[in-house]
C-alpha positions as CSV (number, residue, x, y, z in Angstrom):
1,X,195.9,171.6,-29.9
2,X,193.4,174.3,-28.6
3,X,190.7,173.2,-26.3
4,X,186.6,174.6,-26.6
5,X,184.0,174.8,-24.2
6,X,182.4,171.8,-25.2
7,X,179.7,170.7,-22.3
8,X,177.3,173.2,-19.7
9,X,176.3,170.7,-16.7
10,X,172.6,171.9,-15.9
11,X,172.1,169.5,-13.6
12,X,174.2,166.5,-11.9
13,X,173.0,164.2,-9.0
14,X,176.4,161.9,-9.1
15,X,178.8,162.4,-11.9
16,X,182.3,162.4,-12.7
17,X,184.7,163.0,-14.9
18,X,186.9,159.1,-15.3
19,X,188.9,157.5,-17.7
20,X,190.6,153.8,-17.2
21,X,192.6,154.8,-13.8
22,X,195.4,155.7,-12.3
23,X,198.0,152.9,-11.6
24,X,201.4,152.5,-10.3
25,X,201.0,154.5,-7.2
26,X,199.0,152.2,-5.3
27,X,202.1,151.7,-2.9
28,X,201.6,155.2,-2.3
29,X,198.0,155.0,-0.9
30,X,196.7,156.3,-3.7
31,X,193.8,154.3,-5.3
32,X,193.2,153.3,-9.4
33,X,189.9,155.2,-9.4
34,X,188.7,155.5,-13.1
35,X,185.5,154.2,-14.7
36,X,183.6,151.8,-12.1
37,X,182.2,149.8,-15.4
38,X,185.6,150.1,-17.3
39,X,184.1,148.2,-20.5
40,X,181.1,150.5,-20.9
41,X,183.5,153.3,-20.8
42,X,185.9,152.1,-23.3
43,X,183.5,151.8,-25.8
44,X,181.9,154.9,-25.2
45,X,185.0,156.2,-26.7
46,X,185.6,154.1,-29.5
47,X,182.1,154.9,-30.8
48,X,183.4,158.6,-31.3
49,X,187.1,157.6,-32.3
50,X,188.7,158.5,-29.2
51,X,191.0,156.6,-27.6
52,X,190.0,154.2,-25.1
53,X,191.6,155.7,-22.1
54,X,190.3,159.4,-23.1
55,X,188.1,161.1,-20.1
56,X,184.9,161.2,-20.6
57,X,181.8,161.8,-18.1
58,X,180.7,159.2,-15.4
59,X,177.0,159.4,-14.4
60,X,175.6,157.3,-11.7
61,X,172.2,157.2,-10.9
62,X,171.2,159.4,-14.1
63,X,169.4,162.4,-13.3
64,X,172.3,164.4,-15.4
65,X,171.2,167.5,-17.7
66,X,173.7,169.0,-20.0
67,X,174.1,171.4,-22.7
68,X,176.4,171.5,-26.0
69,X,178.2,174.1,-26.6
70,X,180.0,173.3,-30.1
71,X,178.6,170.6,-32.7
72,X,179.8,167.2,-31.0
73,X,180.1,163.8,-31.5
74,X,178.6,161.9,-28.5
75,X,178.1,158.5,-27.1
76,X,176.3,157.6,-24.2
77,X,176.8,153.5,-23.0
78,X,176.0,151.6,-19.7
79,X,173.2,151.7,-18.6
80,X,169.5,151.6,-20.1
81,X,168.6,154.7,-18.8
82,X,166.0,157.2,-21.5
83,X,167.9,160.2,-23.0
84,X,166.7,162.8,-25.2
85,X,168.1,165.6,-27.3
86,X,165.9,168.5,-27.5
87,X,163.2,166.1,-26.0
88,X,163.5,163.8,-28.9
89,X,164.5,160.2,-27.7
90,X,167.8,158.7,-28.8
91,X,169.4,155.2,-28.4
92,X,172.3,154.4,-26.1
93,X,175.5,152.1,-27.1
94,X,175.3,154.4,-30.6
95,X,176.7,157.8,-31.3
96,X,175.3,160.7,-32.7
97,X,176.5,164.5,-33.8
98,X,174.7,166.8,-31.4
99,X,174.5,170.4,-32.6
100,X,175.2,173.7,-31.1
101,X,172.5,174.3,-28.3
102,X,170.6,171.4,-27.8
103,X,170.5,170.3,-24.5
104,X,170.9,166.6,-23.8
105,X,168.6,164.4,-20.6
106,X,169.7,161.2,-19.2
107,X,166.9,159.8,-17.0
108,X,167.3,157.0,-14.1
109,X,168.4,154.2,-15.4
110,X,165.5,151.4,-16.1
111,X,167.7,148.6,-16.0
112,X,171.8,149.5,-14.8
113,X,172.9,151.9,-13.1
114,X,175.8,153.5,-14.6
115,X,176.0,155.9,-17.9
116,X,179.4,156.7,-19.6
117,X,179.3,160.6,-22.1
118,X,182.1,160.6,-24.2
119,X,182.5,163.6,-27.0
120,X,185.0,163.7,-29.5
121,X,188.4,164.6,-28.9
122,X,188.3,163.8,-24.7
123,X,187.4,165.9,-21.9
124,X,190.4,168.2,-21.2
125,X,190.7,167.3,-17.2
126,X,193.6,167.9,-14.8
127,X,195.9,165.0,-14.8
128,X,197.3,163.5,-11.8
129,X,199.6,161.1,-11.4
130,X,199.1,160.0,-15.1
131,X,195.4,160.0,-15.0
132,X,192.2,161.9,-15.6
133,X,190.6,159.9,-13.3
134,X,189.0,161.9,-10.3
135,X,189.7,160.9,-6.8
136,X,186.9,162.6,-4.7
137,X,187.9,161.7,-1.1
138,X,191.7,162.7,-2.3
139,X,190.6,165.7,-3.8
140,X,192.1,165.8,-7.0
141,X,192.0,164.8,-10.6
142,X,188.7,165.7,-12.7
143,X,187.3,168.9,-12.3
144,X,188.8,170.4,-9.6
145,X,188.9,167.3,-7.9
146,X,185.3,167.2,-7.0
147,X,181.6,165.9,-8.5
148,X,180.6,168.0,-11.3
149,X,177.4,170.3,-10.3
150,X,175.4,172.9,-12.3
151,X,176.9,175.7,-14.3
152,X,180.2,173.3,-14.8
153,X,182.1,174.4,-17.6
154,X,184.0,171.3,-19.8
155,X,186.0,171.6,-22.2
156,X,187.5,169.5,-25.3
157,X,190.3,169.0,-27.7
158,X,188.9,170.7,-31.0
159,X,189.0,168.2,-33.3
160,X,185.8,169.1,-35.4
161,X,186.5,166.7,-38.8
162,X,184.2,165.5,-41.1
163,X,185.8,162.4,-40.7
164,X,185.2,161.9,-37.5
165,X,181.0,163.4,-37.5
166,X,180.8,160.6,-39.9
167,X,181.0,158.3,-36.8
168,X,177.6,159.3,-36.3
169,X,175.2,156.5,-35.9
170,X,177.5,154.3,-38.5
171,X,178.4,151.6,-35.6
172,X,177.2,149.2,-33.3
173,X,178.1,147.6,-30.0
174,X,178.0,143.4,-29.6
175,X,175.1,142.3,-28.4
176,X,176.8,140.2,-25.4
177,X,177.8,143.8,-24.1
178,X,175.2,145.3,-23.7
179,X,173.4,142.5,-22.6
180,X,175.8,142.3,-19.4
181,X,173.6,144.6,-17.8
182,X,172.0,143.2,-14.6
183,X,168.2,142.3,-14.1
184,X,166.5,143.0,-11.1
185,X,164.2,140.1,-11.8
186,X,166.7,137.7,-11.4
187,X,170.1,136.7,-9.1
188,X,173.0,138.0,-10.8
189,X,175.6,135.8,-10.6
190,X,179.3,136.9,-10.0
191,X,182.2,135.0,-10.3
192,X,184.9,134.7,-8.5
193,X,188.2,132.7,-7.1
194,X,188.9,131.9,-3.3
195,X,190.6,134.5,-1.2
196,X,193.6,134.3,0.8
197,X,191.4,134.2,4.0
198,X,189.1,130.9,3.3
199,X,190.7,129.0,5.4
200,X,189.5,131.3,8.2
201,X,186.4,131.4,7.4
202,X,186.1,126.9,7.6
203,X,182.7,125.9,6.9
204,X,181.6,129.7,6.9
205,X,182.4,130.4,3.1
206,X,179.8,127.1,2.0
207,X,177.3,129.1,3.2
208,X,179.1,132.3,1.6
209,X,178.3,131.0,-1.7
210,X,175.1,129.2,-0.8
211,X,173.2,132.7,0.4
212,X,171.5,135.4,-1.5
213,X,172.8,138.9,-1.0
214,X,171.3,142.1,-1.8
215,X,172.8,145.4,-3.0
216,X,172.6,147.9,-0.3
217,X,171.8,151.8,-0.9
218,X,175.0,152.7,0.9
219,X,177.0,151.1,-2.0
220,X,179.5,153.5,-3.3
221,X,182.4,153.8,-5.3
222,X,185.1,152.7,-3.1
223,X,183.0,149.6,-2.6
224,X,179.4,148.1,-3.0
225,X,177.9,146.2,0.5
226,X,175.8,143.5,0.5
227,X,173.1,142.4,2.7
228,X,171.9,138.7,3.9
229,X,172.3,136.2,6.3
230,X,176.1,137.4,7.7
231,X,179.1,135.2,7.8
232,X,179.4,134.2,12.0
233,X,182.5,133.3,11.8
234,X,183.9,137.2,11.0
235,X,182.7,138.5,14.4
236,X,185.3,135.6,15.5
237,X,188.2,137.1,13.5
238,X,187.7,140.6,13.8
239,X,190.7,142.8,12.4
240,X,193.4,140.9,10.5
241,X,197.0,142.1,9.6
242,X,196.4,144.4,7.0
243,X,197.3,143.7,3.7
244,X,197.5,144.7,0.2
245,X,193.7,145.1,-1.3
246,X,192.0,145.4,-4.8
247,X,189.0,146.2,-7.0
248,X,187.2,143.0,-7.0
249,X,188.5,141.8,-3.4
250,X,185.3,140.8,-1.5
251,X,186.0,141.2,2.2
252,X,184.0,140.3,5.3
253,X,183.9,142.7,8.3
254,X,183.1,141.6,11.9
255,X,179.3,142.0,10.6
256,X,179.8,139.7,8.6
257,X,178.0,141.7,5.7
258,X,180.2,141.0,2.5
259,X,182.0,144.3,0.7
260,X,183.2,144.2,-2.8
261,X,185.9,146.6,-3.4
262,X,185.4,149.2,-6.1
263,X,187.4,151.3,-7.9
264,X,188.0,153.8,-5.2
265,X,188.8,151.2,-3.1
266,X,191.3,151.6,-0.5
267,X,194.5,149.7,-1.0
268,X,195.2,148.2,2.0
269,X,192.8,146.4,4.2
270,X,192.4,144.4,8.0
271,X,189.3,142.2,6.8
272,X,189.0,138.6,5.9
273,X,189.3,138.2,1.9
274,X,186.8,135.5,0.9
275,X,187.2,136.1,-2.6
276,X,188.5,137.8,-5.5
277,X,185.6,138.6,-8.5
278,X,186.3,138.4,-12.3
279,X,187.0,142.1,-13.4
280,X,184.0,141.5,-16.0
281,X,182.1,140.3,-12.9
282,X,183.3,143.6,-11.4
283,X,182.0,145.4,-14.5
284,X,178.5,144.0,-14.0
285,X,178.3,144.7,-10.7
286,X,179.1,148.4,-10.9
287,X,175.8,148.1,-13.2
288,X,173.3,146.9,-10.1
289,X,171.1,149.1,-8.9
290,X,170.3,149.1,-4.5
291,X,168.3,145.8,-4.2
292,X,169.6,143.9,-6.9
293,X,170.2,140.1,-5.8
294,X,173.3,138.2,-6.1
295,X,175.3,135.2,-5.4
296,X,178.9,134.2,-6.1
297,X,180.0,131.0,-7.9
298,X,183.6,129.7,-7.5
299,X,185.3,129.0,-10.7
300,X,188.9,127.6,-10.9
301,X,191.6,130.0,-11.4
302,X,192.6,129.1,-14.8
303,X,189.0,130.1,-16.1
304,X,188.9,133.1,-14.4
305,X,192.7,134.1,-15.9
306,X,190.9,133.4,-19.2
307,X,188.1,135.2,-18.7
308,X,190.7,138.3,-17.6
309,X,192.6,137.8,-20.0
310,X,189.4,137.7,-22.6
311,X,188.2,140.9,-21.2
312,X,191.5,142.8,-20.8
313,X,191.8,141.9,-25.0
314,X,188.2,143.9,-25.1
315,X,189.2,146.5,-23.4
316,X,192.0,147.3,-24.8
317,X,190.5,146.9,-28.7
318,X,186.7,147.0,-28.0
319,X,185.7,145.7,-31.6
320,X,182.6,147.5,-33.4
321,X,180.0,146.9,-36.3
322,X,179.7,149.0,-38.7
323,X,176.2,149.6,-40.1
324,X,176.4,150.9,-43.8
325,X,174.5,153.9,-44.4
326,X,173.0,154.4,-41.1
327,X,174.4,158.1,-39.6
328,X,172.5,160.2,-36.9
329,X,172.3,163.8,-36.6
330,X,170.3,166.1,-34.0
C-alpha cells in the first residue's frame, strides 16, 4: 500500500510519535515505551477505524501546530486542551475529516495533560523491535528516533474511502472515559497493591498512604516524582538488589520522594517498591498536570486483577456510540 505525506509539524513543544509499546524485549534492557495514557490512545484510533495499536501522534503539554497535507480523518483524545481548525473550535474525543490545507492548533491543556492525533490509515513510523513506539533516550523508533520539531514530514497509509470519511463526527466516547481526566481541584486518588518491599518500609508505608503528594515539574516519561513529606525510613535502606521493574511500580529513593514508573521506565531498579498502581490508575496519572495532588489507596489484589482485567477488555475493543446523522467536516 503506498504511503502520502499526510501531516507538516509547524510547531511541537513535546510530542511523539507512539502506539501501545514494544514488549518482549524487556530482558534485553529495552523498555515498553508506547502511549503514556494507553486508553486515550486506543480510542483515538478507533474513532477513525484504525486499529488500536496503529501509531499515531503523542502530544504532551499541547502547544503542537500542524498542517494537513491530504483530506484526513482525525481524532484528537486525552486531554481537554482547545483545538481549532482554521481557527474554528472543534471538540475532542470525536473525529472529523480535515481538508487539504487547513492547519490544525492544540492549545495547553485546561484540565489533563496529554493529547493523542490519530489520522486514518496510521502514521508510517520506523518499527523496532515490533513497535512504532519511539524510544528517545535509545534513539530509535518514531521519527528518526527523536521528538518531532518543525518542518517534520509524516506520512500515512493512503486509504482515502468514503467509507471510512463517514466516520466523521458519527461516534462518541463513554462518558466514564473521558471523565477519568484528573482535577486539579481535588486529590486524585490512585490505586494500587503492596509492593514487594513493604515490609522494609514497617510503619513507614501507613504514613505512605496517609500523605498528600504532589506532581513535580520534573515528571517525565520514564517516570512521574512526587513531592511531600518523604518516607524516613528510605534514607535507612538506600540501594537494594536490583530487580526486575514496571510501569506502574512506585519506588522510594533514599529521599524518600515517591517515583511512579512510566512508560519509559527502566526495567530494572535498586529502590524500595512500595507499591504497584492499577494500569487504569497509571492511565490517569499520565493525565496530571505538575501540581496536581494525589494519594494512594490500597485495594486487595483480586480487585485490582479485576479492574486490569476490565481495562485490558477496553483496550483491546474500546466500544463506541454511534450518533445517527451527526458527521463533521472542516
Amino acid at each position: 500500500m503506498d504511503h502520502v505525506p499526510t501531516i507538516k509539524v509547524l510547531k511541537s513543544f513535546y510530542s511523539s510519535i507512539q502506539d501501545l509499546g514494544r514488549y518482549g524485549f524487556r530482558a534485553l534492557g529495552v523498555p515498553v515505551c508506547g502511549a503514556m495514557d494507553k486508553l486515550s490512545a486506543a480510542y483515538a484510533n478507533a474513532l477513525v477505524g484504525n486499529d488500536v495499536n496503529e501509531a499515531l501522534i503523542e502530544v504532551i503539554g499541547g502547544n503542537f501546530v500542524f498542517e494537513v497535507l491530504r483530506d484526513s480523518l482525525i481524532a484528537l483524545t486525552g486531554a481537554d486542551s482547545k483545538v481549532t481548525i482554521d481557527n474554528i473550535p472543534v471538540k475532542v474525543w470525536s473525529s472529523v475529516l480535515v481538508r487539504k490545507g487547513s492547519v490544525v492548533v492544540v492549545e495547553p491543556p485546561k484540565r489533563g495533560f496529554i493529547t493523542y492525533i490519530a489520522v486514518d490509515g496510521g502514521l508510517d513510523a520506523e518499527v523496532v523491535m515490533g513497535s512504532k513506539s519511539t524510544y528517545v533516550r535509545g534513539g530509535f523508533g518514531g521519527f528518526e528516533g527523536r521528538l518531532l520539531k518543525p518542518g517534520d514530514v509524516l506520512s500515512t497509509k493512503d486509504v482515502r474511502l468514503k467509507s471510512v470519511f463517514k466516520l466523521a463526527g458519527s461516534y462518541e466516547v463513554p462518558n466514564e472515559v473521558v471523565e477519568r481526566l484528573p482535577d486539579s481541584n481535588t486529590v486524585l486518588e490512585l490505586k494500587a497493591t503492596e509492593g514487594m518491599h513493604v515490609d522494609l518500609l514497617g510503619e513507614d508505608f501507613i504514613e505512605l498512604l496517609k500523605n498528600v503528594y504532589v506532581v513535580d515539574v520534573s515528571s517525565d516519561r520514564m517516570g512521574y516524582r512526587l513531592k511531600g513529606e518523604p518516607i524516613k525510613k528510605a534514607s535507612k535502606l538506600g540501594r537494594l538488589i536490583s530487580i526486575p521493574t514496571n510501569r506502574g511500580y512506585v519506588q522510594i529513593p533514599p529521599d524518600g520522594q515517591p517515583i511512579v514508573l512510566m512508560s519509559d521506565a527502566q526495567t530494572t531498579g535498586g529502590y524500595a517498591v512500595a507499591l504497584v498502581l492499577t494500569q487504569r490508575s497509571v492511565d490517569v496519572l499520565a493525565q496530571a498536570q505538575p501540581g496536581q495532588r494525589v494519594r494512594f489507596k490500597v485495594v486487595s489484589v483480586e480487585e485490582a486483577e479485576d479492574e486490569n482485567a476490565k481495562y485490558l477488555e477496553l483496550l483491546g475493543n474500546p466500544p463506541l456510540i454511534f450518533k445517527e446523522g451527526e458527521e463533521s467536516y472542516y
